[in-house]
N, C-alpha and C positions, 0 to 999 in steps of 0.2 A: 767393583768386583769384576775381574776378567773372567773370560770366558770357559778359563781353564779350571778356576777355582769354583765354577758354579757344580753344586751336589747335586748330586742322584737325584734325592729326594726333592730341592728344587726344581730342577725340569719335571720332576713327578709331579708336583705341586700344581707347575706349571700349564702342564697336559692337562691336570682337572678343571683351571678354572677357566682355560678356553673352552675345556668339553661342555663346565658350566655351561657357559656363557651364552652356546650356539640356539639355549630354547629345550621346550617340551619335547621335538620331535627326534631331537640327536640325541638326548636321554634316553628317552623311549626305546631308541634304536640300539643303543648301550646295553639298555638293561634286556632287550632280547636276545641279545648275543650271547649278556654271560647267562638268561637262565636258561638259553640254547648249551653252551657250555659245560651248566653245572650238571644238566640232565644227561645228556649223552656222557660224561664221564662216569658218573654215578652208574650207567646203563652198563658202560661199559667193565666197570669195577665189577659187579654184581653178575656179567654175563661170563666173564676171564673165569672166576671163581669160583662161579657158580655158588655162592651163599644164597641164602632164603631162609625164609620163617619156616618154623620146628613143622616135621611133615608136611611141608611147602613142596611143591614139584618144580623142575627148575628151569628159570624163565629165559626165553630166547631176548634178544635184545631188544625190539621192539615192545616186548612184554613187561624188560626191565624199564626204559625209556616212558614208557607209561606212568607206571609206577611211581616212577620218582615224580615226573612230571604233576601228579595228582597230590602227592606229597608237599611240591615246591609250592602249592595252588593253595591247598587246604592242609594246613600243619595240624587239623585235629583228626587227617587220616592217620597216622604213627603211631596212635593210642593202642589200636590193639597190635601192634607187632609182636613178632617171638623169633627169637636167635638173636644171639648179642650181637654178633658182626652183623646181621641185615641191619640190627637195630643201629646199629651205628654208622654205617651208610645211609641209611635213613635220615638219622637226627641231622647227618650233615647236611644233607638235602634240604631237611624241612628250616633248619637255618637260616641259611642261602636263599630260600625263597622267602623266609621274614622276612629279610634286607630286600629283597629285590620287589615283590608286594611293597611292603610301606613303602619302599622307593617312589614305587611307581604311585602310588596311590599320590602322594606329594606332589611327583612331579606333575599330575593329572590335576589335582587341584590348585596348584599354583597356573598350572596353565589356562584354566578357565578361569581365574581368577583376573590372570593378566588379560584375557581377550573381553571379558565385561570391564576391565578397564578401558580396553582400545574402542569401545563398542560406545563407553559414555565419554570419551572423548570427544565419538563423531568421525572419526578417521577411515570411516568404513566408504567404500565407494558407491556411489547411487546405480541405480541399474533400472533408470525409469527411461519414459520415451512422453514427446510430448507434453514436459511437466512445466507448469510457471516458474521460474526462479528467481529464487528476492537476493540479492548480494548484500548486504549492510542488515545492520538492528539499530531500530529508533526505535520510539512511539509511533511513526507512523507505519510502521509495519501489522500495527493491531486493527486498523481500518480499512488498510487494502487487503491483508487477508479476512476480513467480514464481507466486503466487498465482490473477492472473488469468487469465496465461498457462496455466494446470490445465483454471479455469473455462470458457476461452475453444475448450476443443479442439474440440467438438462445434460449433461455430458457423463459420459461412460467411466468410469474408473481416475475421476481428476486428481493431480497430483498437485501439492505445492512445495517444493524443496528450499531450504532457508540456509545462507552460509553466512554466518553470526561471527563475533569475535566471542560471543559468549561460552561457555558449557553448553555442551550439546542439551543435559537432561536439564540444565535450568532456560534456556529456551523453551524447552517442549512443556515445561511445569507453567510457563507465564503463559504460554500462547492457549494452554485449557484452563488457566485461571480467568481471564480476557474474554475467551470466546470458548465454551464450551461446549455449545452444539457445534461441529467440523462436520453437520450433512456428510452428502456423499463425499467429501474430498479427502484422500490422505493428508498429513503434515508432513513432513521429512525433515530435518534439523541436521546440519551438520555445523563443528566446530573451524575454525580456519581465518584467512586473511584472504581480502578479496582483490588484493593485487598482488597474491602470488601465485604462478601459473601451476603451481602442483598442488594448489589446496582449489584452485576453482577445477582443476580436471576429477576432482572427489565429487564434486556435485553435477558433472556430465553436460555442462554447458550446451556441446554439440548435437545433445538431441532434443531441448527445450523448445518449446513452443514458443516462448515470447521470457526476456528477461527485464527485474527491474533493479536500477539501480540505487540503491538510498544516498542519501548524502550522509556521512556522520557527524557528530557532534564537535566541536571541534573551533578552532579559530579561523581556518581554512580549509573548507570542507572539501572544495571545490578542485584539490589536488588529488584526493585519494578518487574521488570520481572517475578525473581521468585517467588517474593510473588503472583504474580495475578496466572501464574501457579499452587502454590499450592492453593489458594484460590479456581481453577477452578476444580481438580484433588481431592481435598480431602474435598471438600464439600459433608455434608452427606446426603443432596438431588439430587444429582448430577447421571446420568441415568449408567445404567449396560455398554451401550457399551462405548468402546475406544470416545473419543474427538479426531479430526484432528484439532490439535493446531501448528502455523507455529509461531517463536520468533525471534526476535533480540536479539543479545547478543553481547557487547562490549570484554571484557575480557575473554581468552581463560581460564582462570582459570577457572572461573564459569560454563563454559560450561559444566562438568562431572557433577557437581550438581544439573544443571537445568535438565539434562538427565536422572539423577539417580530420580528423584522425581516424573517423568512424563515418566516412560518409555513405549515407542512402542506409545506414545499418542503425543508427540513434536517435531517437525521438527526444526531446530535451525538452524540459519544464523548467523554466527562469520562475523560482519559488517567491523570490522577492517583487517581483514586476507582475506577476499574476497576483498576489495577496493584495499589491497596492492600488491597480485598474480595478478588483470587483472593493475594495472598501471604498472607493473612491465614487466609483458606480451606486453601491449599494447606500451610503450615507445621503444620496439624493431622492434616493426613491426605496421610500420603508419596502419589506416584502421581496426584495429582488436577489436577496442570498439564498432565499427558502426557494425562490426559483430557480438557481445557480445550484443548490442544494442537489433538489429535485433530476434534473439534466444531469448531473455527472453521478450519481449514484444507479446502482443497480434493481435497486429495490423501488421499482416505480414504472416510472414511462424514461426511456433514455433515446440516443440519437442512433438512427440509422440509415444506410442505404442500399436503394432497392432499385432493380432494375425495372421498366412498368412500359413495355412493347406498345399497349395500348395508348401511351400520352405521345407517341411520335406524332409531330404537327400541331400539336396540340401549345398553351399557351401556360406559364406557372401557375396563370388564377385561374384556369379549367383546374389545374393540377391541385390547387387549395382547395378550388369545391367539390373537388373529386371523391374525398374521402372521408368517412363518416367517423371512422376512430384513429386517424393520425392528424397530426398537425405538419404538415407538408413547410419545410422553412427553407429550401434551397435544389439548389441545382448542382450537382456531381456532374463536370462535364466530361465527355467520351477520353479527352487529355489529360485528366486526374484533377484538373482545377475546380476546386469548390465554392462555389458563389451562394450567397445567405440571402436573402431578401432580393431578388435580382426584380429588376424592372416588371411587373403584371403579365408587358406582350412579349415577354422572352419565350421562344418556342422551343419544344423539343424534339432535338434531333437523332438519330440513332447513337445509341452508347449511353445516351448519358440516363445516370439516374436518378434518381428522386432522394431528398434531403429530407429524414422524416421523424420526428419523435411519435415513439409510439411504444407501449407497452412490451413489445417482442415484435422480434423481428419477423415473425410469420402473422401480425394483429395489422400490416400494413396492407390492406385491400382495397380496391376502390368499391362505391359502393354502390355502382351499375346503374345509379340516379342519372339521367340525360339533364336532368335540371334540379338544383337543390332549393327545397320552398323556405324562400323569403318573405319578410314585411318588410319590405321598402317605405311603409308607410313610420316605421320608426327610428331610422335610420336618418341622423341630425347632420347637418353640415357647419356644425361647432368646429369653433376656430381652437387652436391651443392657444394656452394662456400666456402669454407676452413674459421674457425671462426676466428676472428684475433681478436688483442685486443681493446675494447670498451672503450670509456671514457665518463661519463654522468655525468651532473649538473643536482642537484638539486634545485630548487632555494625557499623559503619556510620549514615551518616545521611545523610538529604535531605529535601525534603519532603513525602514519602510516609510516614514512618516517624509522625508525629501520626495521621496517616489509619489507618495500620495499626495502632497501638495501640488506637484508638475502634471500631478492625471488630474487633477480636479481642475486646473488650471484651463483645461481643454473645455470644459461644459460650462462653468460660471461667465456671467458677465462682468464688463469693465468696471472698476468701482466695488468687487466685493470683495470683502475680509476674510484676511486666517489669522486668528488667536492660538495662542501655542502655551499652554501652561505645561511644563515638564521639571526637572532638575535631573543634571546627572552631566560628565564635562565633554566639552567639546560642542553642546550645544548652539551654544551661542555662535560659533563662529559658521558655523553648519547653517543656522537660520540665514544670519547677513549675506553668506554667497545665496542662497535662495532667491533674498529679495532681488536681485540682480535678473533672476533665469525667470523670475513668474510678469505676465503680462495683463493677469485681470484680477490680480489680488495684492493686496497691501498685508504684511506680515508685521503680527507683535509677540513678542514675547515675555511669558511671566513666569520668571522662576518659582516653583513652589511643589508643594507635597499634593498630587493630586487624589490622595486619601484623606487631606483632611477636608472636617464639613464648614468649618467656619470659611476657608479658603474658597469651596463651592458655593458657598452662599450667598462671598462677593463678588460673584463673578457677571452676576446680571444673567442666566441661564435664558429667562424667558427670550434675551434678543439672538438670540441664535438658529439659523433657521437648522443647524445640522451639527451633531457629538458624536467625533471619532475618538473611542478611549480604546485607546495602543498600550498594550503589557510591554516591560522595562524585559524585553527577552533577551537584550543585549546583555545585559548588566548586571539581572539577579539570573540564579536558575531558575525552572519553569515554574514549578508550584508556587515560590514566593511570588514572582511576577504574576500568574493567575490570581493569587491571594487578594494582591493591590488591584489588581483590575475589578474582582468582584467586590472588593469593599464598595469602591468606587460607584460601581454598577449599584448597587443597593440604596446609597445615600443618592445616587442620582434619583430613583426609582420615587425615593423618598421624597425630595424635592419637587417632585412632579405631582405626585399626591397631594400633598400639601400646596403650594400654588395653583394646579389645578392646570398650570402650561404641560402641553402634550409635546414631550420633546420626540425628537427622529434619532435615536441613538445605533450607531452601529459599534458591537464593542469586539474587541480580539481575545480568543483565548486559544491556548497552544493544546491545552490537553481537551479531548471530548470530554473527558467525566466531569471537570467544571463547568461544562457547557449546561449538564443536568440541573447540576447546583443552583446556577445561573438563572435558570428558568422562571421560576417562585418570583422571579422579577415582572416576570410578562415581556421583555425583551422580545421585541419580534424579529430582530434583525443581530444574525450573530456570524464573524467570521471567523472561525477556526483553522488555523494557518494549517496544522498538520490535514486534520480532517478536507479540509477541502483541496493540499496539495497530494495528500494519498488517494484523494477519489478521480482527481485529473489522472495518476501516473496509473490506476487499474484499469479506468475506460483508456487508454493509449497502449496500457500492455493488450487487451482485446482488440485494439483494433489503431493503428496507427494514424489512418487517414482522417481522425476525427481532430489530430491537432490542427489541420487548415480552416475546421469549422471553428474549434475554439479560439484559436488564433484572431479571428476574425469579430467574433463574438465579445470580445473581451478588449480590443482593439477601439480606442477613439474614432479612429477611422471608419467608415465605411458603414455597415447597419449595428446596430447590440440592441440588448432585449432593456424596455421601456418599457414603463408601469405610469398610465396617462388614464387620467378621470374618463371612466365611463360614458360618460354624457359627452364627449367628445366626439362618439360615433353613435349611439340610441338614446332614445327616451329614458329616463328615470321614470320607474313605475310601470313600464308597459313589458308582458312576458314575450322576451326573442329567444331565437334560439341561435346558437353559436355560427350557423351560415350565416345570417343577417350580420354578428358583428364580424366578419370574418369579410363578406360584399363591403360592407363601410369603411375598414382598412384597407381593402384593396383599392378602392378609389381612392385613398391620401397615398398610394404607394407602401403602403405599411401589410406586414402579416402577421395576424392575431395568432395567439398559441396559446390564452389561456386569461384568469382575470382574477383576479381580489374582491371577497367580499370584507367588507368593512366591520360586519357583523362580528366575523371571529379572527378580527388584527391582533388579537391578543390571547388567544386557544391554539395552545401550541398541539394539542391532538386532533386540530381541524387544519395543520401546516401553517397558521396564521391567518385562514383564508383562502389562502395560494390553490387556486388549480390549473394545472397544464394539463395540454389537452384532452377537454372536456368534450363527451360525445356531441357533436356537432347540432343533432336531431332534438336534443332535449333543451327546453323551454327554461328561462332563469330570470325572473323582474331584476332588476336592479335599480342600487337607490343611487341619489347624488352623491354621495362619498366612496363607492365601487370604484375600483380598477379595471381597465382591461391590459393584457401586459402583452405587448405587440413588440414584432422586429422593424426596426426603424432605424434612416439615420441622423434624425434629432429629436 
C-alpha cells in the first residue's frame, strides 16, 4: 500500500496506537486535555446561552466550568437537574466523563499493574551505600549470607544486595525459607546478569563496601567470573577507588588471568586447591576441620589484627603470654607481610601488629600480667612419634581426588599406599599419569560401586590408617552424589561398630543440610565444599588481608594448624593451665591455640571436643589420648 492510498482512518488508527503505546502518563496527559476540553466547551455553551435549571439564575463561566466539571467527576450529580436544554448539556458532559473516569481509572490500574510487574522483576535500581554485594546464585549463597548476617550484628543499618539470574521474589522467598531470622540486616534481591554492565549498574556496585563473586553452575564456571570481573573493573562509570572484590575460581589456570585484569582490586579463592589441602590435612589428623571450621566462621572466635604499641621490643612469646583470652598466631609486619608461627625471638618493631584469634576484635587485650604462672614441673620433653608408613582409601571420585593425592604426598612417608575404589570414565587414565607425579605413594586402583556393602567388606577396612569418601559431584547432581556419599558414610559407620576398628574417616558433602543427616553417624571430621568455601569468601569479603594468613595456613609449606598428643608437651593427669602448654610449644618452636578432649570425639554439641582458644588462666587435666592442636611446621 502506497503512501497515497493509506486512509484517514488508518493514520487515525495509527496515531492511537502510538498514543497507546507511550505508557500511563501520555494517557493521563490525553485524557486531561480532553476533559480540560469537554468542560470549558460545555462552560462555554451554557455561558453564550445562558441556559440553566428551571428558576436557576444565570451562571458566569467559571460558575458554568464548575458545574460541568462536577458533573464530568460524579455523573450522579445530573439526577436532580431541570430544563431540557441544561439537561442536555449536562448529559453530554456527564457522558464524556464516564469515558474519560473509566478511562482513566484503567489506564491507572493497568499502570500499577505494570510497575508491580517492573518491581518483581527486580529492575528497580538500588539506592544503598556501603552494602555487601553477592553477583551469582548458588547454594552457597545461603551460608555466606548466615555468615554475614553474624558479622553484620554490631553494624548500623547493614545491607546485603543479591544480583541473581533468578526472579527477583523467588529469590527473596528462598533466602526467608533458608534463613529466617535476617537480624538487623536488610536483603535486597535484584533480577539480571552479572556480566552485563547495565544490570550490575541496577545493584550500585560503586558504592558497596566489599563484593563477592559466586562461581555458577555450569561446565565452565570460571569464564562468567571473569567476565562479571571485567564487567566490574572496566566499566566506564565505575568509581576512581579500588573495588574489594572476593571470587571463586575452579581452575588454577585461570587464576593469573583473573588477577592480571583486576589487579590489587580481587581477592581469589582456588575452590578446588583449598577443598583438597584441608581433606588432605584433615584425613591425618581427626578434629582439624571442626578447627578449620571454627577459624573461618563467624559465630565463634575468628582472626584478627591488632595494633599493641606496648609489645614494641618485645619478642612473639612475650607476645603469646601476653594475653589471657586471645591466642596470638602471628606477626602483621609494618609492610603488609603476614608471618604465622614466626621464630619465638622475633621482635616487634614499630607498625607491625599482632596476629590474633579471639572472639571480637575489641576481646584482644593484654592482660597486664609481667609474668604468666606456670608449672614447669609438668611440662614433658616428649619426643614426637617417628612417621611410619600410612595407607589411605579413597572411596569416590571427582576432580579433587588428583589434588588430594599430590597434597597428601607432601606429609606421608616413603613406602605408603593410596587405594582408590571409584567407577565412573576416564579414571583410570587419570590414576596412571598420577603414579608418575607422586613420590611417597604407590597407587591402586579398584573399580567398583562404593555404596555397596559386600564390596566394603572386602576391602580389609581395618589396615587403613585413613577414609577419604569424595561425592561423584562431577558426574551426578548434588543430592544424588550426597545420597551415595551418606549411604556409604553409614554402612562405614556400621562397619566400625561391628569390628570394633575405630576408623579416621573424612567424608565430603556439598550441601550443609546433609551434613545434619550425616551426624547420627558420629562423624567427627566433615568437609563441606560449599560450606567451607562460602565461609573463606565472607571472612575475605570482611577483611582481605586474612588470605596471606590463610594462604599460609592451608599451605604445605611453611607452619599449618597440627593436632599432636598431648603428652607431647604435659603430664597426663596432672591439672595445667593453657600458659604452661602454651611455654611447652614455644620451646619446640610451635604455638598452641587450642586442644581436643577425647572424651567428646564424638559429641557433635561439644564441636567434637575441639576448643580454640581457651582462656589461658583456667586449669584442664588431661589424659593420654587428649590433643593439643598447635601451629607448627611438621
Amino acid at each position: 500500500m502506497s503512501e497515497h492510498n493509506i486512509s484517514f482512518g488508518t493514520r487515525l488508527r495509527y496515531k492511537f496506537d502510538n498514543l497507546m503505546a507511550k505508557g500511563p502518563i501520555a494517557l493521563i496527559g490525553w485524557l486531561g486535555i480532553l476533559s480540560l476540553v469537554l468542560v470549558v466547551t460545555a462552560a462555554l455553551i451554557l455561558t453564550i446561552t445562558g441556559l440553566t435549571q428551571d428558576d436557576g439564575e444565570t451562571m458566569n463561566f467559571v460558575e458554568a466550568a464548575w458545574k460541568s466539571l462536577m458533573r464530568t467527576l460524579d455523573p450522579g450529580t445530573m439526577g436532580g437537574d431541570t430544563g431540557w436544554g441544561f439537561r442536555v448539556i449536562m448529559l453530554g458532559v456527564t457522558l464524556g466523563g464516564i469515558f474519560i473516569v473509566s478511562t482513566l481509572i484503567g489506564v491507572l490500574a493497568s499502570g500499577i499493574s505494570n510497575k508491580l510487574d517492573e518491581l518483581r522483576k527486580g529492575h528497580s535500581f538500588v539506592v544503598e551505600k556501603d552494602h555487601t554485594l553477592i553477583l551469582g546464585w548458588s547454594e552457597k549463597i545461603f551460608p555466606i549470607i548466615s555468615e554475614l548476617l553474624i558479622a553484620n550484628e554490631n553494624q548500623r543499618n547493614p545491607v546485603i544486595v543479591i544480583l541473581g539470574h533468578k526472579d527477583k521474589v523467588e529469590m527473596e522467598d528462598e533466602v526467608k525459607l533458608r534463613i529466617p531470622d535476617m537480624k538487623n540486616t536488610r536483603i535486597i534481591c535484584r533480577s539480571g546478569s552479572t556480566i552485563d554492565m547495565n544490570d550490575l549498574e541496577i545493584v550500585n556496585p560503586h558504592d558497596s563496601r566489599s563484593i563477592i563473586i559466586l562461581s555458577p553452575e555450569g561446565s565452565d564456571p570460571d569464564i562468567s567470573v571473569i567476565k562479571t570481573i571485567l564487567a566490574l573493573t572496566n566499566n566506564p562509570n565505575r568509581r576512581k577507588e579500588p573495588y574489594h572484590i572476593v571470587a571463586e575460581i575452579s581452575d588454577n589456570h585461570n587464576k593469573g588471568v583473573a588477577e592480571m585484569i583486576a589487579s590489587g582490586e580481587v581477592t581469589l579463592v582456588h575452590t578446588e586447591d583449598l577443598i583438597s589441602r584441608v581433606i588432605a590435612q584433615s584425613c591425618r589428623q581427626s578434629g582439624l576441620s571442626v578447627v578449620y571450621t571454627e577459624l573461618l566462621d563467624f559465630d565463634g572466635d575468628e582472626i584478627y589484627f591488632q595494633s599493641e604499641p606496648a609489645l614494641k621490643g618485645k619478642s612473639f612469646k612475650d607476645a603469646v603470654m601476653s594475653y589471657e583470652d586471645s591466642a596470638i598466631i602471628g606477626i602483621k609486619k609494618s609492610d603488609g607481610v603476614a608471618v604465622i608461627n614466626p621464630p619465638m625471638d622475633t621482635v616487634f618493631n614499630s607498625g607491625d601488629k599482632v596476629i590474633a584469634i579471639s572472639k571480637d576484635d575489641d576481646t584482644i587485650n593484654l592482660n597486664g600480667r609481667s609474668t604468666p604462672e606456670l608449672d614447669p614441673g609438668a611440662i614433658t620433653s616428649g619426643k614426637p612419634v617417628t612417621a611410619d608408613v600410612e595407607h589411605t582409601l579413597i572411596l569416590g571420585w571427582n576432580s579433587k581426588a588428583c589434588s588430594i593425592a599430590k597434597e597428601l604426598d607432601n606429609y606421608l612417608s616413603s613406602g605408603s599406599t593410596l587405594k582408590i575404589v571409584a567407577e565412573g570414565e576416564g579414571i583410570e587414565n587419570k590414576t596412571a599419569q598420577l603414579k608418575g607425579e607422586l613420590r611417597n605413594q604407590t597407587i591402586e586402583l579398584l573399580t567398583g560401586n562404593i555404596s555397596d556393602r559386600a564390596l566394603l567388606d572386602s576391602l580389609g577396612l581395618e589396615k587403613f590408617n585413613h577414609i577419604i569418601l569424595l561425592c561423584y559431584s562431577d558426574s551426578m547432581p548434588e543430592q544424588e552424589a550426597d545420597s551415595k556419599s551418606l549411604i556409604t558414610l553409614l554402612h562405614l559407620r556400621n562397619i566400625e561398630e561391628k569390628t570394633g576398628h575405630d576408623f579416621t574417616i573424612v567424608s565430603e558433602m556439598m550441601d550443609i543440610r546433609n551434613k545434619e543427616l550425616a551426624e547420627v553417624t558420629e562423624a567427627d571430621d566433615f568437609i563441606i565444599s560449599n560450606k567451607l568455601i562460602s565461609l573463606m569468601l565472607s571472612q575475605l569479603s570482611e577483611n582481605k588481608d586474612l588470605k596471606a594468613v590463610f594462604d599460609d595456613l592451608f599451605d604445605a609449606d611453611g607452619s599449618e594448624i597440627y593436632v599432636k598428643p598431648v603428652t607431647e608437651y604435659v603430664k597426663a593427669g596432672v591439672p595445667v593451665n593453657f600458659y604452661t602448654l602454651c611455654e611447652s610449644a614455644a620451646r619446640k618452636g610451635e604455638t598452641a591455640i587450642g586442644y581436643r578432649l577425647n572424651e567428646y570425639s564424638h559429641n557433635v554439641n561439644k564441636a567434637y571436643g575441639v576448643v580454640v582458644n581457651p582462656k589461658k588462666s583456667e586449669k584442664v587435666t588431661f589424659t593420654d589420648k587428649d590433643k593439643l592442636i598447635v601451629l607448627a611446621e611438621d
